[in-house]
C-alpha positions in Angstrom: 117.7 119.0 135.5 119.9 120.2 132.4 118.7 121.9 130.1 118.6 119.1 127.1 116.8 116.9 129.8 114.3 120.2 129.8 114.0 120.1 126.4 113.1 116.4 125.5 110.4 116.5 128.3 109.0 119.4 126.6 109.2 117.8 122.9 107.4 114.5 124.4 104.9 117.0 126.0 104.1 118.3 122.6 104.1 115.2 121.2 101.6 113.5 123.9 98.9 116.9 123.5 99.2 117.2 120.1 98.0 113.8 119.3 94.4 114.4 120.5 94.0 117.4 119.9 94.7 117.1 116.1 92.9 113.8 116.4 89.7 115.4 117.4 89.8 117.9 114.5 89.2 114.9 112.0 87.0 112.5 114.4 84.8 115.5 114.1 84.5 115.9 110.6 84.5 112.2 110.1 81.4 111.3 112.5 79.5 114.1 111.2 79.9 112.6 107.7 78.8 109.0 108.6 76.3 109.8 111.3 73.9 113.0 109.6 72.1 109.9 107.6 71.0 108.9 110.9 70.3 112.2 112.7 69.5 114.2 109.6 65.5 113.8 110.3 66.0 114.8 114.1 67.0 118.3 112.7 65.9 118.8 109.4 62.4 116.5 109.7 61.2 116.0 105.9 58.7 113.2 104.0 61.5 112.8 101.9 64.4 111.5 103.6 66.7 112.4 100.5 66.2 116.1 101.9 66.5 115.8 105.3 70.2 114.6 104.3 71.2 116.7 101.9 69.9 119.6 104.5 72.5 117.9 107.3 75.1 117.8 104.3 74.6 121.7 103.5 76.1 122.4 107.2 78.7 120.2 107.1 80.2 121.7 103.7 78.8 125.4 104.8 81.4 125.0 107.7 84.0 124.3 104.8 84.1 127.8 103.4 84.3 129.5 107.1 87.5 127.6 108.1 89.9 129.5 106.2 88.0 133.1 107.8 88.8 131.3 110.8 92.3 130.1 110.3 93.2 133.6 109.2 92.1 135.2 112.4 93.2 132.4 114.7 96.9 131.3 112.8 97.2 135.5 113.2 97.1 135.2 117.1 99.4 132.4 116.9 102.0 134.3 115.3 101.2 137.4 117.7 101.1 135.6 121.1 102.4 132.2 120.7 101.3 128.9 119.7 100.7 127.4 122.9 97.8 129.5 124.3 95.9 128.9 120.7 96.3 125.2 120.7 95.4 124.8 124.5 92.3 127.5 123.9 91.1 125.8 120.4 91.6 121.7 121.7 88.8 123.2 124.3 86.7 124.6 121.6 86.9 121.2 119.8 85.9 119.2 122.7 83.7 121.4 123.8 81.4 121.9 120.7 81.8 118.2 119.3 80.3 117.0 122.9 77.5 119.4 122.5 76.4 118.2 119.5 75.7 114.8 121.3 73.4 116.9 123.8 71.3 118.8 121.5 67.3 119.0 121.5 65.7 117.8 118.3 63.7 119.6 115.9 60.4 117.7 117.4 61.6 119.5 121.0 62.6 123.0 120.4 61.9 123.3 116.6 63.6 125.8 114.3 66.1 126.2 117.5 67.5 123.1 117.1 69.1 123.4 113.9 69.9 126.4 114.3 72.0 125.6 117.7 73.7 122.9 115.0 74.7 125.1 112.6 76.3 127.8 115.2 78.0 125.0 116.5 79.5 123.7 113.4 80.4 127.3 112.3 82.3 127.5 115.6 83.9 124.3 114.8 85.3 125.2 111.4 86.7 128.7 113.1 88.7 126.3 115.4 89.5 123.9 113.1 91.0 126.5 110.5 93.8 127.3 112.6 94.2 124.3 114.7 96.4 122.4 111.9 98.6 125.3 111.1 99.0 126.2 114.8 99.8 122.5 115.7 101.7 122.1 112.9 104.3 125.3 113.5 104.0 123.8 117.4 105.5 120.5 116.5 108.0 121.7 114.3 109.6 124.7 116.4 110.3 121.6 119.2 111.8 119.2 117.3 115.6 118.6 116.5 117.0 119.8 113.5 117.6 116.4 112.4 113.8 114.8 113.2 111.9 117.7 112.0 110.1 116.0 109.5 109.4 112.8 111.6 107.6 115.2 114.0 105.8 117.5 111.8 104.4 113.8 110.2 102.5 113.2 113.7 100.2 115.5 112.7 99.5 113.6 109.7 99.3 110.6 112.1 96.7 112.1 114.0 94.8 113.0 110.9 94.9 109.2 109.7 94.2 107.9 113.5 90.2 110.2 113.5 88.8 108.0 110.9 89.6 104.9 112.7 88.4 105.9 115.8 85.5 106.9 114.2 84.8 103.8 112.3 85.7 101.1 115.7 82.8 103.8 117.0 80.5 102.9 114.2 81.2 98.9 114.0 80.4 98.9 117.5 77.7 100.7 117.6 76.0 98.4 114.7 77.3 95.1 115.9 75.9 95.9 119.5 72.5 98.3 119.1 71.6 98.0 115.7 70.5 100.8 113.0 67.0 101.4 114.9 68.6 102.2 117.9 71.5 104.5 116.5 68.7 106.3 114.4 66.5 106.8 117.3 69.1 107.7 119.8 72.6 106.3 119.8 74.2 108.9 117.1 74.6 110.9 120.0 77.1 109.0 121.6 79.8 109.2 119.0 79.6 112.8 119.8 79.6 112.7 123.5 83.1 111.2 123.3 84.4 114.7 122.1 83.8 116.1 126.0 87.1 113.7 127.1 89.8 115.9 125.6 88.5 118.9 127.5 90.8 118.7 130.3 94.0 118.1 128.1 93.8 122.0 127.3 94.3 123.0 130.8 96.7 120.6 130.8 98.5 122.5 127.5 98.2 125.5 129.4 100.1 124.7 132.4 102.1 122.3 131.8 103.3 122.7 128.2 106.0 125.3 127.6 106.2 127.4 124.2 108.0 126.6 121.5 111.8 127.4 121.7 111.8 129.0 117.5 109.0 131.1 118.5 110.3 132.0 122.3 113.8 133.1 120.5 112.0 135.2 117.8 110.1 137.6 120.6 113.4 138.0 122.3 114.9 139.0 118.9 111.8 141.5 118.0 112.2 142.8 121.3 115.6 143.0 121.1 115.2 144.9 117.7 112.8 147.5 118.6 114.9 148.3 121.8 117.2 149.2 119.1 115.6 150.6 116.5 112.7 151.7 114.2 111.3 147.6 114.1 108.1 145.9 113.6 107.1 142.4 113.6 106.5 140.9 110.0 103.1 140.3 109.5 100.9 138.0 107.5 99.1 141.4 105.7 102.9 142.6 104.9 104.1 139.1 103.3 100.6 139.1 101.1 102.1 142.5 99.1 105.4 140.3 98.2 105.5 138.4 95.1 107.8 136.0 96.3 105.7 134.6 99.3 102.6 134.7 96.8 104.1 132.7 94.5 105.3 130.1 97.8 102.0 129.7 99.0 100.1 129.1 95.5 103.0 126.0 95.2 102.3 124.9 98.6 98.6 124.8 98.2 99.0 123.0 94.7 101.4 120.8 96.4 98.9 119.6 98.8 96.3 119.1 96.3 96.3 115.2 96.1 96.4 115.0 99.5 93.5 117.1 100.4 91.6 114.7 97.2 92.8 111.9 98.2 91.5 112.3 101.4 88.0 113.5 100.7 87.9 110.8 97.6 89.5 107.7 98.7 88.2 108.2 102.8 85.0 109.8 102.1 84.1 108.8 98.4 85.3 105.2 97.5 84.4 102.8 100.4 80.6 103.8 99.5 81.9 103.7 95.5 82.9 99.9 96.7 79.4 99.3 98.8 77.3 100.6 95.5 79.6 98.5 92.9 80.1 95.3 95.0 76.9 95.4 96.9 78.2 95.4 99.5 76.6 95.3 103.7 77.0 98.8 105.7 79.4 96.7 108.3 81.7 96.0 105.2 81.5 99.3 103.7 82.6 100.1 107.5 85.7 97.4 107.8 86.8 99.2 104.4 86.7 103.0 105.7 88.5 101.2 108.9 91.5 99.2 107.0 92.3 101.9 104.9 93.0 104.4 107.3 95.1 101.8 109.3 97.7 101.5 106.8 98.1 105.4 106.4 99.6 105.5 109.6 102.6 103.2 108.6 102.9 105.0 105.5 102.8 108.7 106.9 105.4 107.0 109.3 107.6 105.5 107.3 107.6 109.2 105.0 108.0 111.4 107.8 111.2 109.2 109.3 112.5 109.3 105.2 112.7 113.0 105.2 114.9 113.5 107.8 117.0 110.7 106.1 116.7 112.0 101.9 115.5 115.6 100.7 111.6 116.4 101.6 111.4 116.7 97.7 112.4 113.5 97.3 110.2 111.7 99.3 107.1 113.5 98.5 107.8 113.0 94.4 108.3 109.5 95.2 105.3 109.4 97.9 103.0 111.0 94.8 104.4 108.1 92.3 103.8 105.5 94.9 100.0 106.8 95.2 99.2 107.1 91.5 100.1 103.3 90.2 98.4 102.1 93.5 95.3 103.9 92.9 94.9 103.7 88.6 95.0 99.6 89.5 93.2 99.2 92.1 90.6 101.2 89.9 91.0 99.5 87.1 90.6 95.9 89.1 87.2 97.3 90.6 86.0 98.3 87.3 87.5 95.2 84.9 84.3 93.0 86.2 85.8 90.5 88.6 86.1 92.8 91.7 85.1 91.6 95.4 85.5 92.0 98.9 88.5 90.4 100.1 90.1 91.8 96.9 88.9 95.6 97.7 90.2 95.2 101.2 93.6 94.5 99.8 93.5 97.0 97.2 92.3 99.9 99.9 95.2 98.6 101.9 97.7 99.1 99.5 96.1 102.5 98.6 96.0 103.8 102.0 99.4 102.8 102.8 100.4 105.0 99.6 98.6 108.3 101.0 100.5 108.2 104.0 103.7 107.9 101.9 103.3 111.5 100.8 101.1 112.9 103.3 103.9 112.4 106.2 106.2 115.2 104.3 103.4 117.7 104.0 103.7 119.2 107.6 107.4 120.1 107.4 107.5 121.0 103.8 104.8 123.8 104.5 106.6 124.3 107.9 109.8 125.0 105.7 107.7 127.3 102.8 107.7 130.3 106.0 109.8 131.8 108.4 108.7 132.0 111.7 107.1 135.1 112.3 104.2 133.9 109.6 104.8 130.6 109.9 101.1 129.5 111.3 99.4 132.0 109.4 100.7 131.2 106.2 100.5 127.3 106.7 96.3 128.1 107.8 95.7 130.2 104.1 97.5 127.2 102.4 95.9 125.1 104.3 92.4 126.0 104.4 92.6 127.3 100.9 93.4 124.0 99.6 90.6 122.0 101.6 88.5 124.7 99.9 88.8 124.2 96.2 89.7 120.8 96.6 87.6 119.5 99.4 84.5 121.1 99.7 84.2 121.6 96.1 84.8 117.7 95.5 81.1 117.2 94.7 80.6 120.5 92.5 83.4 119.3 90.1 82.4 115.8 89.7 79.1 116.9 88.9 80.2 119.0 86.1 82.5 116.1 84.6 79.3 113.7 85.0 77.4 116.9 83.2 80.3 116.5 80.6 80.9 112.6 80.2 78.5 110.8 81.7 78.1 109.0 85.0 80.8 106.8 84.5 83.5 105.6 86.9 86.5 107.8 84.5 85.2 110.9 86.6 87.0 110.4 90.0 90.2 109.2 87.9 90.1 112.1 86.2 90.1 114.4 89.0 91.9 112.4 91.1 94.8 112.0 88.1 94.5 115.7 87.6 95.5 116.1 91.0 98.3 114.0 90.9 99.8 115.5 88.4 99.6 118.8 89.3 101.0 118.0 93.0 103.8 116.3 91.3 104.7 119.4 89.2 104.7 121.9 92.5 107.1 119.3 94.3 109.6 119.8 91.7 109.2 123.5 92.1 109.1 123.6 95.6 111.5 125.7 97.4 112.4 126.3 101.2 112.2 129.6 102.8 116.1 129.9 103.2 116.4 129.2 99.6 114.3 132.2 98.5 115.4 135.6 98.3 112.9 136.6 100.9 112.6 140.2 103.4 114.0 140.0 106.5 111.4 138.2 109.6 112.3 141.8 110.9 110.7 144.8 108.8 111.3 149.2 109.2 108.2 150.6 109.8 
């Protein structure tokens, strides 16, 4: 076998154990968010079921403010040994502690120990899942061609959009087949049990998946170096003391901005905006968290294969552009008075197919922001930093605008707008490594 025959078997290897394994990163998240109102009493047992799941809540967004601690630590191994070993070692993790979570006692079994097991596993989760995306995301990149870098780096992307339906064909199942009762007694287990089946793919990634040929070629060249001379490997600690990659990863994480909102407010925040408004059943509040996500996929698709073809600036300006008029009038239908459901499944439609037109040019264009030798570690404090502020603290600033104006429906379209703009801004600033005046990979001690 030649070696380009070599090399496309080991770009369709990536491709084929990257797709689960970034896959189960999100189904995680996203079955925890739509199953803790059924198993929120099992752990945190209260008269008032308000508390009991606002308790399961607290752990899911505690886990939120560990992941970039654990992106940092993990993303700096990746950049130290290789990403292979981390993603075959962290898809484990991610199997192994979503399946768990399915096979906990309750708190009516083992008491305080069962929500404490919960919240070691989640924190264990988010120290996987901070540098999972980086790691993958420097994985797919450093195997694909020069010319189809960004239509690779958008699988990732794809993956992200592909957990939420998975997770929501689980849910529609579950309630056309054994009912609320029977999920809230014992059936919210299940959605988690399904984690266990991408265990074996990371002894798969270990054996049979070979490491990237960017990162491969930069050892031999640090070796090389130091055989040489006085060298040491650039590190993430070293890059942190220069200006210029400071001011590269505050763009980065400002360019991600509206992706990481419209994730949390369109995915997590408006299909039960939709259920309150149009009152709406819990199986149509679940067929619009499934459509939406559907039409991401062709959109992160369609953006990936178009930044191989125009500049990544290009599309993602555009992508950002798309997203805004979609989303200001479909808002604007829901709130004019004469909203319903066959019109809000259009409308999320239309709006998810506009996320995935500028979240398919994130990966490469923070794959692009580093060179190589930080390339994981940097993408996992842009990354993580960004899901941060704008994720986790989603709730936090719609509160204070609500403190400020009211409980009206202007609040998500303020923050949502907010982040548009401010994305849109950082796009036009955004630079590639080889375009700034940057040290050399290779450093004197």
């Amino acid at each position: 076998m030649n070696t380009s025959q070599s090399l496309r078997k080991a770009r369709y290897r990536a491709i084929m154990v990257s797709v689960p394994s970034n896959t189960m990163e999100f189904y995680d998240t996203t079955i925890y968010a739509f199953f803790a109102i059924y198993f929120a009493g099992h752990f945190f047992p209260s008269d008032n079921q308000l508390i009991s799941q606002i308790s399961a809540y607290a752990v899911f967004g505690l886990s939120f403010f560990v992941r970039p601690f654990g992106g940092i630590l993990v993303s700096y191994y990746a950049d130290k040994i290789g990403r292979k070993p981390i993603v075959a070692g962290l898809t484990l993790v991610m199997a192994l502690t979503t399946g768990l979570v399915g096979l906990l006692p309750t708190y009516a079994q083992a008491g305080m120990l069962a929500p404490i097991l919960l919240i070691l596993l989640r924190l264990i989760q988010a120290v996987a899942i901070g540098g999972l995306f980086s790691t993958t995301t420097a994985f797919l990149m450093e195997f694909a061609p020069p010319n189809r870098r960004g239509f690779f780096t958008s699988i990732q992307m794809l993956a992200q959009a592909l957990a939420p339906i998975i997770a929501n064909i689980v849910a529609l199942s579950m309630q056309y087949t054994i009912g609320h009762e029977a999920i809230v007694d014992v059936g919210w287990r299940l959605p988690f049990l399904i984690g266990f089946i991408t265990a074996p793919l990371s002894y798969y990634i270990y054996k049979c998946v070979d490491e990237t040929p960017d990162f491969s070629d930069y050892i031999k060249k640090t070796e090389l170096a130091r055989s040489k001379s006085n060298v040491v490997q650039l590190t993430i600690g070293q890059t942190l003391r220069q200006p210029v990659y400071v001011a590269q990863i505050l763009r980065c994480i400002a360019l991600n901005m509206v992706g990481t909102v419209s994730f949390y407010g369109v995915f997590v925040y408006l299909p039960g905006f939709i259920q309150s408004l149009l009152r709406l059943s819990d199986i149509q509040r679940y067929w619009i968290s499934l459509i939406t996500p559907t039409f991401t996929l062709f959109g992160v698709a369609l953006s990936g294969y178009c930044s191989d073809k125009l500049s990544r600036k290009t599309v993602m300006l555009s992508g950002i552009t798309i997203f805004g008029i979609a989303f200001f009038s479909f808002f604007y239908y829901l709130t004019a008075g004469n909203a319903n459901y066959n019109g809000a499944l259009i409308g999320m439609s239309i709006i998810g197919f506009s996320i995935g037109a500028h979240w398919g040019v994130v990966p490469i264009m923070f794959s692009e922001s580093y060179p190589v030798a930080i390339r994981a570690s940097a993408i996992s404090i842009t990354y993580n930093t960004g899901v941060v502020l704008f994720g986790a603290m989603t709730p936090t600033y719609l509160s204070i605008l609500t403190m400020f104006f009211g409980d009206t429906p202007m609040n998500p379209i303020i923050y949502i707008g907010t982040s548009i703009v401010v994305s849109f801004i950082a796009a036009l600033v955004w630079r590639k490594a080889s375009d700034l005046k940057v040290p050399e990979q290779l450093t004197l001690s």
